[in-house]
Backbone bond lengths (Angstrom), bond angles and torsions (degrees), N, CA, C in turn:
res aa  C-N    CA-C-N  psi(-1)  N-CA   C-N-CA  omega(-1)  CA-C   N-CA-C  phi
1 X - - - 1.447 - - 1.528 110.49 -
2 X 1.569 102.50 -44.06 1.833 96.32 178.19 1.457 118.44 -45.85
3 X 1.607 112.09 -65.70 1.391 123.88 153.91 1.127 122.57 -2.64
4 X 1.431 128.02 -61.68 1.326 134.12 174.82 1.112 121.52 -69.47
5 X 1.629 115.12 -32.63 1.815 108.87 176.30 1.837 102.69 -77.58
6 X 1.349 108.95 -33.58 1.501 99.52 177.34 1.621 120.53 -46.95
7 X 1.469 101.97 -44.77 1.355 113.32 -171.69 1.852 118.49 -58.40
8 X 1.256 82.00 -43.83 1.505 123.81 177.23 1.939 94.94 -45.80
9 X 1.208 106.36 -86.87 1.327 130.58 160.90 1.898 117.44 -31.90
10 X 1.300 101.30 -27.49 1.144 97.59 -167.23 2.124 98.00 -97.23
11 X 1.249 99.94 -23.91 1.124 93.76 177.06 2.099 123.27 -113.40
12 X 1.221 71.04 -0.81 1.851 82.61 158.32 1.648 94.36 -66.67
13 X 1.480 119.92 -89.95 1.410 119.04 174.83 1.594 129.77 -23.83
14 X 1.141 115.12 -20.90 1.459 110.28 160.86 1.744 109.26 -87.00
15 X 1.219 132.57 -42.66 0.985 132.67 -168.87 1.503 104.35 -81.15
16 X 1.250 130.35 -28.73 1.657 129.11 175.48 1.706 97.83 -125.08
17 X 0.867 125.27 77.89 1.717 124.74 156.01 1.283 106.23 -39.64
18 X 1.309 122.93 127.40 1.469 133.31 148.58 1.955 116.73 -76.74
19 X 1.249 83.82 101.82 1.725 104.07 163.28 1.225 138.67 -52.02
20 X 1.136 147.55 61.70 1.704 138.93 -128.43 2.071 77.84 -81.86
21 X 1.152 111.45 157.84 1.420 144.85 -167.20 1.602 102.37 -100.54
22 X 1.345 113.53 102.34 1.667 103.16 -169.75 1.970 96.14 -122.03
23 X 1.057 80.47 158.56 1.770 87.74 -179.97 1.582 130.34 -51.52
24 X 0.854 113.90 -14.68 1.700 126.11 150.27 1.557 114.75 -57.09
25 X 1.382 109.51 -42.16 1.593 112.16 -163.31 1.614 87.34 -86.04
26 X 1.408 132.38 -41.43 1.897 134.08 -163.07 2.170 82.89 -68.30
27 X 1.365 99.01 -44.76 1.612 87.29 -158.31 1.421 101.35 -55.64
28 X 1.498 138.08 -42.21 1.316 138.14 -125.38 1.481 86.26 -110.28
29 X 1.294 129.72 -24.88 1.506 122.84 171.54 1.874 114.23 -82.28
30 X 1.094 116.76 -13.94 1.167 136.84 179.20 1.875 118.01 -81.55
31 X 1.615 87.67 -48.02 1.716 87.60 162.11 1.466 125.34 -86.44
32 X 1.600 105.98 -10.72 1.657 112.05 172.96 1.666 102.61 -69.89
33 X 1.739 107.85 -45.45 1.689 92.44 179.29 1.457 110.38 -69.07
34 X 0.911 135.26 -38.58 1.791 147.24 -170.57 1.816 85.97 -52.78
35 X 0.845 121.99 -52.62 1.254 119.27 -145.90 1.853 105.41 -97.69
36 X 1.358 121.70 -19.58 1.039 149.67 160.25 1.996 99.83 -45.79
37 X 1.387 93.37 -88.28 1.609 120.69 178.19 1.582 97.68 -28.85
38 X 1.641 112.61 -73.70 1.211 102.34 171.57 1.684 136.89 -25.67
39 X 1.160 118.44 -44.93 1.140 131.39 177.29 1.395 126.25 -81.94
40 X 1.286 108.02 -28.65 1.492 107.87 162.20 1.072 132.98 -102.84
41 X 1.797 120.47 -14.93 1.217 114.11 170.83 1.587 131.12 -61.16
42 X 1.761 92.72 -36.43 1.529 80.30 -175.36 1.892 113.88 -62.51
43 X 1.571 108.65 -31.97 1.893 110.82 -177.89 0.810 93.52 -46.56
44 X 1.631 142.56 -46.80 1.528 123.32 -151.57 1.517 99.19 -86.38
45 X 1.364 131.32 -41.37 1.321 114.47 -178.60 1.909 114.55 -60.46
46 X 1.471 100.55 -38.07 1.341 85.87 177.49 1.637 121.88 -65.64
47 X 1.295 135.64 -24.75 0.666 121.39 -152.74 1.769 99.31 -98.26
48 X 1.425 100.67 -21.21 1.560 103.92 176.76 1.804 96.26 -66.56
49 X 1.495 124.21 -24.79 1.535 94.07 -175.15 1.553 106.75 -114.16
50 X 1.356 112.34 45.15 1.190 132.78 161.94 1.491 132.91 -104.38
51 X 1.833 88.98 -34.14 1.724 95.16 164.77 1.804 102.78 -88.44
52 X 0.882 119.30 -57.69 1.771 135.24 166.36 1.648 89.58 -11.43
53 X 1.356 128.75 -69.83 1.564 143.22 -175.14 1.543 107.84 -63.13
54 X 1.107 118.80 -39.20 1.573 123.98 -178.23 1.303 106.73 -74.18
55 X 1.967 105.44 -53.36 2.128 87.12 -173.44 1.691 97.56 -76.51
56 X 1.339 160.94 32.37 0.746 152.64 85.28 1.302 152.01 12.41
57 X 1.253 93.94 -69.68 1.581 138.15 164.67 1.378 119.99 -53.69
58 X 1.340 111.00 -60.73 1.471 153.60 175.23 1.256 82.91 -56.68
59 X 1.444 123.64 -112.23 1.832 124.16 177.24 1.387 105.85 -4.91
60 X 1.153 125.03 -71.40 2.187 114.31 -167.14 1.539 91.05 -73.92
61 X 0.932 133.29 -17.78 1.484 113.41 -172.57 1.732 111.21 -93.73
62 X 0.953 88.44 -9.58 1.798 90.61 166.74 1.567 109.80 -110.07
63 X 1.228 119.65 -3.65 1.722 118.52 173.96 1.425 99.33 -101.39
64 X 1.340 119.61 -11.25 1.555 116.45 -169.50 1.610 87.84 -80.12
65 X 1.706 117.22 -57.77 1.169 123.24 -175.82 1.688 127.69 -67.90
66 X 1.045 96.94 -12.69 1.510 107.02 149.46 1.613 112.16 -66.06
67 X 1.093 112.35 -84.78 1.095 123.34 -179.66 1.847 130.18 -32.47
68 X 1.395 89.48 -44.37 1.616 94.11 146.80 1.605 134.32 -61.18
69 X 1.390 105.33 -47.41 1.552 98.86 173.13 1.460 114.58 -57.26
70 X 1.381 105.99 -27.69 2.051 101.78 -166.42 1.627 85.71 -80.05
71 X 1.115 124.61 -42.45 1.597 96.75 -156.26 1.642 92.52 -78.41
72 X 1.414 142.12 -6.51 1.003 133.67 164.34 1.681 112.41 -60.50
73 X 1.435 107.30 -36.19 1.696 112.79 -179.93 1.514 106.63 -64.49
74 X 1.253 115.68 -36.94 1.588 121.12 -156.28 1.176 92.76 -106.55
75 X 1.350 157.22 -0.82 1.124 130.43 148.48 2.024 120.83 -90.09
76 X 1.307 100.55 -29.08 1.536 109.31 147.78 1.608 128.49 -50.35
77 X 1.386 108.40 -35.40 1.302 114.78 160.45 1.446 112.68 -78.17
78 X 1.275 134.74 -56.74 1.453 129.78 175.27 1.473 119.71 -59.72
79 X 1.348 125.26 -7.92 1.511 129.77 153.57 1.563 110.93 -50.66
80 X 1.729 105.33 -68.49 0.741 113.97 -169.75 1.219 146.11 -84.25
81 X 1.410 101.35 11.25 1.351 138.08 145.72 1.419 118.43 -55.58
82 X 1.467 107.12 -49.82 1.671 113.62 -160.66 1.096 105.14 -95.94
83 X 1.674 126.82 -25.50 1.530 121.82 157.62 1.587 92.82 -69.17
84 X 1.291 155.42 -83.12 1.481 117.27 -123.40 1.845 88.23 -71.51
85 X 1.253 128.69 -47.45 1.619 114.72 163.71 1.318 118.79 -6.32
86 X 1.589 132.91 -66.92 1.541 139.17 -157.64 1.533 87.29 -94.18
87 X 0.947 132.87 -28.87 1.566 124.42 179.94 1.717 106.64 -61.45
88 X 1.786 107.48 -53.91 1.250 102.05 -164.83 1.904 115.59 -88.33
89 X 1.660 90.91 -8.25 1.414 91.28 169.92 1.682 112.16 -79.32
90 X 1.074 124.48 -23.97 1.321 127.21 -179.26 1.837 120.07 -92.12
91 X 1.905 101.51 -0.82 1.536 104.49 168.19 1.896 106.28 -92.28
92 X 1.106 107.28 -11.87 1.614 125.52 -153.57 1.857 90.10 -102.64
């Protein structure tokens, strides 16, 4: 039975070689991540200060439009102020 696992064993290893991992192969996976990172870190920062800049945006652009409707109220009100004014200065 040993015989047979040797054989066994002996021809697994021809058919799958074990590769020992030498410092050429750690360096070259090491500059693929290095070089990886590079490339994506900066997209992600830009794009984080792109939405960061947009809800921003969003915020004054809805206080701007606020802000427009009221002075639309308050000058509709200050019309109509100054007509019943010229109305009642001109019954008097």
């Amino acid at each position: 039975m040993s015989s047979k696992s040797e054989l066994l064993d002996e021809i697994e290893l021809v058919l799958y070689p074990k590769k020992p991992l030498n410092f050429n192969y750690f360096l070259s996976i090491i500059l693929i991540l290095i070089f990886a990172c590079v490339l994506v870190f900066p997209k992600i920062y830009i794009q984080q200060q792109i939405y960061f800049k947009s809800r921003d945006i969003s915020k004054l652009k809805g206080e701007y439009d606020s802000l427009k409707e009221e002075n639309r109220l308050i000058s509709a009100s200050v019309e109509s102020i100054r007509f019943k004014n010229q109305i009642l200065d001109t019954l008097f």
